[in-house]
C-alpha positions as CSV (number, residue, x, y, z in Angstrom):
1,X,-84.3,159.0,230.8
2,X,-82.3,158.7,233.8
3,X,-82.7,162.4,234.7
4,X,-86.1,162.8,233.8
5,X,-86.7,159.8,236.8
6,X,-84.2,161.5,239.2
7,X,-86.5,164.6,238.5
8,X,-89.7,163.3,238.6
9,X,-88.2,161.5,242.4
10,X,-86.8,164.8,243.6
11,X,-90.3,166.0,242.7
12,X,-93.0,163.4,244.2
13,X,-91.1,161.9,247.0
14,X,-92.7,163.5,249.6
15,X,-95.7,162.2,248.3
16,X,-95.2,158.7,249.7
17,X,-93.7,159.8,252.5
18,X,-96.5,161.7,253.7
19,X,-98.7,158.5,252.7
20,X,-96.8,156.1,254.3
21,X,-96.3,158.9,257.4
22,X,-100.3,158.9,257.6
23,X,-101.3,155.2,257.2
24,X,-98.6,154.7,260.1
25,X,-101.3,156.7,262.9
26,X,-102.1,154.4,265.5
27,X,-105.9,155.0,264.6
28,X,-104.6,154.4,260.6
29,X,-103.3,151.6,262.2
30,X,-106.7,150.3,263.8
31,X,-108.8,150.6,261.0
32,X,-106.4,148.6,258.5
33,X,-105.0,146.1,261.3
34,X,-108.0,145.7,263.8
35,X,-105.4,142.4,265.5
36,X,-103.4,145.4,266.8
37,X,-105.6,147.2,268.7
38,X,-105.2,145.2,272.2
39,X,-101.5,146.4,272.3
40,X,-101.9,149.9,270.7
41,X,-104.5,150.1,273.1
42,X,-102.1,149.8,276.3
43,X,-100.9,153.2,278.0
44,X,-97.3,152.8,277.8
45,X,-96.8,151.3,274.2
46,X,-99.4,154.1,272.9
47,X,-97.1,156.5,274.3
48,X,-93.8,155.5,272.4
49,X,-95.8,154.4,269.0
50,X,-97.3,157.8,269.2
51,X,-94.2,159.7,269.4
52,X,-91.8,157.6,267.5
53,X,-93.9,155.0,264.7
54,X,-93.9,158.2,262.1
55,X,-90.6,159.1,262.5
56,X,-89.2,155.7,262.6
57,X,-91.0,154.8,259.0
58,X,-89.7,158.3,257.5
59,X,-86.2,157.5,258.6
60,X,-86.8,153.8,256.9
61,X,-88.4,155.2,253.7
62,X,-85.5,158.0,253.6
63,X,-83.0,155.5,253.9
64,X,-83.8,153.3,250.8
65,X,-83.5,157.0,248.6
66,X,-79.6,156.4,248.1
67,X,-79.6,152.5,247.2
68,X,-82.1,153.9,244.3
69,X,-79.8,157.1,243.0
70,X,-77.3,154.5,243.2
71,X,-79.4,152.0,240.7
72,X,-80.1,155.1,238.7
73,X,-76.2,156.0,238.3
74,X,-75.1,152.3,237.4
75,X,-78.2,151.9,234.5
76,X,-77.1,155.4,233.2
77,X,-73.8,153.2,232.2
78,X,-70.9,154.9,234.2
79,X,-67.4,152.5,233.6
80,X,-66.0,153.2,236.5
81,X,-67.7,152.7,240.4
82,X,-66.1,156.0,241.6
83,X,-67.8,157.7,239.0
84,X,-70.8,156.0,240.1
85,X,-70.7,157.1,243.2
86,X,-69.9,160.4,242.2
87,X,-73.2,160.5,240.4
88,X,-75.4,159.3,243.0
89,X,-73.5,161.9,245.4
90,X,-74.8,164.6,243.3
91,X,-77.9,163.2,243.1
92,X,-78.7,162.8,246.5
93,X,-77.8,166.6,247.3
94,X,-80.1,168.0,245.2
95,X,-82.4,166.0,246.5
96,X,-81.3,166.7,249.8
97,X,-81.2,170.7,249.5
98,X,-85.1,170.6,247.9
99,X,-86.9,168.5,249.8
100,X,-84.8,169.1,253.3
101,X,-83.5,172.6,253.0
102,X,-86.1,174.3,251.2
103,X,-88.9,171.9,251.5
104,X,-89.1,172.6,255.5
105,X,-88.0,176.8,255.0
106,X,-91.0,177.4,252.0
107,X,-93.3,173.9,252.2
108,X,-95.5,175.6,255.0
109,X,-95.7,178.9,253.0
110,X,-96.2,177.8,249.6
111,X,-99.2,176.2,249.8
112,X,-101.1,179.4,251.1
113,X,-99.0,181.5,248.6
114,X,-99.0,179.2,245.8
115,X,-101.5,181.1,243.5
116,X,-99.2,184.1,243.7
117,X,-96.2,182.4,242.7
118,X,-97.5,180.7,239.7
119,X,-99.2,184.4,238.8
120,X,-95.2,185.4,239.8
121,X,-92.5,183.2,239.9
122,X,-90.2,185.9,241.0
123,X,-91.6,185.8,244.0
124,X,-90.2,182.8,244.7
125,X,-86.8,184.2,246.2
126,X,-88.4,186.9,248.5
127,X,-90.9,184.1,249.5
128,X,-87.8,182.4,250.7
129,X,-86.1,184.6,252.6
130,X,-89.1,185.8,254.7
131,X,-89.2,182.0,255.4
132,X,-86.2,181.9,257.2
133,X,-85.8,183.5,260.3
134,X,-88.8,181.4,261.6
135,X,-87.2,178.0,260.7
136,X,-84.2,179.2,262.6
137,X,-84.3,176.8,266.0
138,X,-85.4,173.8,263.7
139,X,-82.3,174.0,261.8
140,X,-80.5,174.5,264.7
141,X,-81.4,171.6,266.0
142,X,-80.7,169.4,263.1
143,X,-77.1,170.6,262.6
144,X,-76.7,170.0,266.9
145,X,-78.4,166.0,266.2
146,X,-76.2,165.3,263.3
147,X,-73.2,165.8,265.4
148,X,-74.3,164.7,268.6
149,X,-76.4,161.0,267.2
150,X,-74.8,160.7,264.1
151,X,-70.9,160.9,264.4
152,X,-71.9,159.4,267.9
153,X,-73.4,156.1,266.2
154,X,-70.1,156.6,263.5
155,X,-68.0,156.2,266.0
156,X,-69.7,153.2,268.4
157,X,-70.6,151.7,264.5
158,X,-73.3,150.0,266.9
159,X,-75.5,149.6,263.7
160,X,-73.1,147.1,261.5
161,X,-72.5,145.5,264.2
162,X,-75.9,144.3,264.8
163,X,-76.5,143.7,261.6
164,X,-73.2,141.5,261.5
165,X,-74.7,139.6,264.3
166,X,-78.1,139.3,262.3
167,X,-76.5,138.4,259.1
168,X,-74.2,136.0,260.6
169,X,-77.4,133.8,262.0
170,X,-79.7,134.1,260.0
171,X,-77.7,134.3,256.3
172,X,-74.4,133.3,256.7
173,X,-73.5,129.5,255.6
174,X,-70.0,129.8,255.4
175,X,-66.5,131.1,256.7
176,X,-66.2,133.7,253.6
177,X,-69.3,134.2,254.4
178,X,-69.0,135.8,258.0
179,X,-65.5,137.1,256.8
180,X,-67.5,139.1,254.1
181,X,-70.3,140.3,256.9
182,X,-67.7,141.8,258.9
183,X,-65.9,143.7,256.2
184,X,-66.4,146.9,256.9
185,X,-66.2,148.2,253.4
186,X,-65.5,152.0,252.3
187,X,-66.9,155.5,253.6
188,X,-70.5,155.7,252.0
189,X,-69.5,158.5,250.1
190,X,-72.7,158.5,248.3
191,X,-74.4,159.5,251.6
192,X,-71.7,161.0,253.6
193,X,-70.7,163.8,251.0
194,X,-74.5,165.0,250.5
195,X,-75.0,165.4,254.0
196,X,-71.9,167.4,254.5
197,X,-73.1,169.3,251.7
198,X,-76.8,170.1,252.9
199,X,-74.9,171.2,256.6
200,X,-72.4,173.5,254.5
201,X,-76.0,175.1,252.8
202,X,-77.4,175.1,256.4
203,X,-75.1,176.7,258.3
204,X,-74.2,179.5,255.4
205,X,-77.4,180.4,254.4
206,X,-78.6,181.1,258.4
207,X,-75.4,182.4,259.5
208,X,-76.7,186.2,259.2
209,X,-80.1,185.4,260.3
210,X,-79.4,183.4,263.5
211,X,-75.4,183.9,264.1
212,X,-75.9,181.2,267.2
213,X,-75.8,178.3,264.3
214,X,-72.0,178.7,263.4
215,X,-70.6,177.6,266.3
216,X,-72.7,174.4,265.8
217,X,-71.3,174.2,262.3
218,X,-68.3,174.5,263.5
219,X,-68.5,171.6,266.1
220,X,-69.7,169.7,263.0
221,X,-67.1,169.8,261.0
222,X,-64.2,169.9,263.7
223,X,-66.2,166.0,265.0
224,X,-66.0,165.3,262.2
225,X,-62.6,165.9,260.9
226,X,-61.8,163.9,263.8
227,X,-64.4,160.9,263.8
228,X,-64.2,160.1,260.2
229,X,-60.5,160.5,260.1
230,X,-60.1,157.8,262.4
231,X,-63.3,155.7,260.9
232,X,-60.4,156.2,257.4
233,X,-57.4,155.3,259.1
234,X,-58.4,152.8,261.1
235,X,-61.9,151.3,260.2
236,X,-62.5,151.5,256.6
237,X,-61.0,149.7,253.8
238,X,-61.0,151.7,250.2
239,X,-62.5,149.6,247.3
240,X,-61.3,152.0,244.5
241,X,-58.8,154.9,244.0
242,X,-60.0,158.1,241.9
243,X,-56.6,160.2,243.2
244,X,-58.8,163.5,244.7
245,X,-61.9,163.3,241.9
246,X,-64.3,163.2,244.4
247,X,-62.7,166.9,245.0
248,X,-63.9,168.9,242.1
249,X,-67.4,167.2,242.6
250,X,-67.3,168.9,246.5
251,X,-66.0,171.9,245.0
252,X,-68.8,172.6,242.9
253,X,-71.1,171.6,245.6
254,X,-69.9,174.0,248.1
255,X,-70.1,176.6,245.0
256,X,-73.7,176.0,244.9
257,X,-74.8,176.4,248.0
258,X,-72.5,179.7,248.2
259,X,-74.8,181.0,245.7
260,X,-77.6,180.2,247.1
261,X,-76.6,181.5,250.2
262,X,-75.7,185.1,248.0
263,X,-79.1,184.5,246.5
264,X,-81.1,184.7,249.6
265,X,-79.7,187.2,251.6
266,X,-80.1,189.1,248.5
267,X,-84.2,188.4,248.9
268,X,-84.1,188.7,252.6
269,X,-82.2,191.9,252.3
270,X,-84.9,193.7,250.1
271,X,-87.6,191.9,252.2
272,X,-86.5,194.1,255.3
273,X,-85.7,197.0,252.6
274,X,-82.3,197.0,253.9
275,X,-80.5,200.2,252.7
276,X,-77.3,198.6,251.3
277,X,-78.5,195.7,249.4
278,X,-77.4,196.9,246.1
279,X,-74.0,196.7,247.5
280,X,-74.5,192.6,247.5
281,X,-75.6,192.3,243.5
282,X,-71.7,192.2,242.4
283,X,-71.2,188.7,245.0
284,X,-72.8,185.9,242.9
285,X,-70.9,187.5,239.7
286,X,-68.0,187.3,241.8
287,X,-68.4,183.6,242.8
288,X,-69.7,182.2,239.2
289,X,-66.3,184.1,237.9
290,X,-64.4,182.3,240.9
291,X,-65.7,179.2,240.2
292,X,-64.8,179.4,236.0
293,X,-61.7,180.5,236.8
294,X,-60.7,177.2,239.1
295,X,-62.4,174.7,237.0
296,X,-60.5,175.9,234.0
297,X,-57.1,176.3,236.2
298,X,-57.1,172.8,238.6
299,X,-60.0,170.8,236.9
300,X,-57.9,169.0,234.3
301,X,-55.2,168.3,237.3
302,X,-57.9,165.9,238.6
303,X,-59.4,164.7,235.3
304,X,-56.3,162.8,234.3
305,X,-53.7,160.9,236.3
306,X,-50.6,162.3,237.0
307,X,-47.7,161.4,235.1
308,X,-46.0,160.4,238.4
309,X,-48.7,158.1,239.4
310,X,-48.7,156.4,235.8
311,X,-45.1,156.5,235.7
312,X,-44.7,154.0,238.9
313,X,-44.7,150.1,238.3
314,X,-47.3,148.0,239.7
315,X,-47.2,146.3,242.9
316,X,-47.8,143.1,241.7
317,X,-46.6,142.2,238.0
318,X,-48.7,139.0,236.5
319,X,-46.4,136.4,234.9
320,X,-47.1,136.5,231.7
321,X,-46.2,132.9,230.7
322,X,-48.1,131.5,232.9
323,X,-51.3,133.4,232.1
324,X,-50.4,131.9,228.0
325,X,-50.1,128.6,229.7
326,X,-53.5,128.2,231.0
327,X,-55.2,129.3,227.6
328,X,-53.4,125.9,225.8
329,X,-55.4,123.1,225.7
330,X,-54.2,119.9,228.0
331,X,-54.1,118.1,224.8
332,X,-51.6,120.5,223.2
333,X,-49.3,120.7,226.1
334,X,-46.2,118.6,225.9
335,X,-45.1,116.0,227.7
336,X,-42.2,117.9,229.6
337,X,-44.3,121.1,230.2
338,X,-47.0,118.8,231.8
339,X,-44.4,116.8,234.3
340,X,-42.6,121.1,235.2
341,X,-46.4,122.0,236.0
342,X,-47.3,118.5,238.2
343,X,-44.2,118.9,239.8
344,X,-45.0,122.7,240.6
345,X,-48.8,121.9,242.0
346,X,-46.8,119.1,244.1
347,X,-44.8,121.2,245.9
348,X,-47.0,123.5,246.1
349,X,-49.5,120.9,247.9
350,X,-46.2,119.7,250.5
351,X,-45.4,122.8,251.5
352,X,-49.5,123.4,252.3
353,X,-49.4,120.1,254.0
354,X,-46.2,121.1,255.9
355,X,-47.2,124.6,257.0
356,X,-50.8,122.8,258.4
């Protein structure tokens, strides 16, 4: 049941997004708000509303995708939250490849072609490929604003800080409280990883067709080594350890969109009848055999914990006793065990006392 939703929101999201994208119009905006029109109306407001009310309401409808893959992985009954957020990692990049990556490359096309494709669904790749060249500069200019704004706002965290400041005057009642708003938690690998991802399919996929992208891939991932390995070191504190299972999840992610990538310059290849294309048909063989080949030689090294890790004592050993203890009734306890525990919450309370 819980794929068949993923699905069906993979599917139709664009749906509301182009519904709430439309009502958000300034002249949308007149007709369902008519108190409204006396500011939309002035020069300068018009101006920024105009160029930045859609976009801001796409970014905020976008942004509530990953809390709801991550509701979807938690009701699917997953024990364990890296697992979790495993789950709604994967989710989000499929999402992210069909609606981002292919969405913009085909979405223009496939509605003028769409009869032919349901008459041919083969079609589909070479529809693809003769896409891409002219969704070139867009994706260009994604990868360059993903490094530029977003390891730029990773870095100045500008964002939790104001909403620290917001939660700490309007919600927070308490000490713990403000100590819990400025946790700054883990990495939101559930976002971060996907993203990654969708730049890895980016940057491969155009890096025959417009070369000039690597470089910007390349200053993506070098910012980003650096930015987020700081943010790891130095800013974020882990909740959980999985010991590199978030690993074979990236792996196979990277797989994908290597095939893909194999996929489509196949299409584009025969769409300019380029004379060596057969040459390409062995790749994706190559890469499915790669890919069965590591997950049966390393996968089962990150499935189960190495006997040095479960080998090592832990940190902090409970007393055992004392744990018994609690679970007796005070009625049962005797006499002498009650005066060793009140003298033990006594000194306990002086040395509190002494240290205040």
């Amino acid at each position: 049941m819980v794929y068949v939703l993923v699905f069906l929101t993979i599917v139709f999201y664009m749906i509301p997004i182009g519904f709430i994208s439309a009502i958000t119009t300034l002249e949308n905006l007149r007709k369902l708000l008519p108190f409204l029109k006396p500011i939309v109306d002035q020069v300068q407001i018009k101006t920024v509303l105009e160029a930045y009310l859609p976009q801001l309401a796409l970014i905020i409808f976008l942004a509530l995708l990953p809390m709801f893959l991550l509701f979807l992985s938690k009701i699917e009954g997953i024990p364990s939250g890296s697992h979790v957020i495993r789950a709604a990692s994967g989710k989000y990049f499929y999402f992210s490849v069909l609606n981002v990556f292919i969405g913009v490359t085909i979405g223009g096309t496939l509605f003028d072609t769409l009869k032919s494709v349901e008459e041919e669904p083969n079609s589909l790749v070479p529809l693809l490929a003769k896409s891409l060249p002219g969704n070139a500069t867009f994706f260009i200019t994604f990868v360059a604003l993903k490094f530029f704004v977003g390891y730029g706002l990773e870095l100045s965290r500008i964002v939790p800080l104001i909403i620290y400041h917001l939660r700490r005057k309007y919600l927070c009642k308490s000490e713990a409280e403000i100590r819990e708003a400025w946790f700054p938690g883990d990495i939101s690998y559930a976002t971060r990883v996907p993203s990654d991802m969708l730049i890895i399919t980016i940057v491969l996929c155009y890096s025959v067709i417009a070369p000039v992208i690597i470089p910007f891939g390349v200053l993506y991932f070098a910012l980003g080594w650096l930015v987020l390995r700081n943010q790891a070191l130095k800013v974020y504190v882990p909740s959980y350890e999985s010991y590199g299972r978030m690993w074979p999840h990236m792996h196979t992610r990277i797989m994908g969109a290597l095939l893909l990538y194999q996929v489509t310059m196949l299409g584009y290849f025969g769409v300019i009848q380029f004379y060596y294309t057969p040459i390409l048909i062995p790749a994706p063989i190559l890469s499915l055999l790669f890919y069965y080949v590591c997950r049966r030689k390393f996968y089962n090294a990150f499935c189960h914990t190495a006997l040095e890790v479960a080998s090592q004592e832990l940190k902090e050993t409970p007393n055992m006793e004392l744990i018994f203890r609690s679970y007796i009734p005070p009625s049962l306890i005797p006499e002498k065990q009650e005066d060793e525990q009140f003298e033990g919450a006594l000194s306990r309370v002086s040395r509190t006392g002494t240290f205040v």
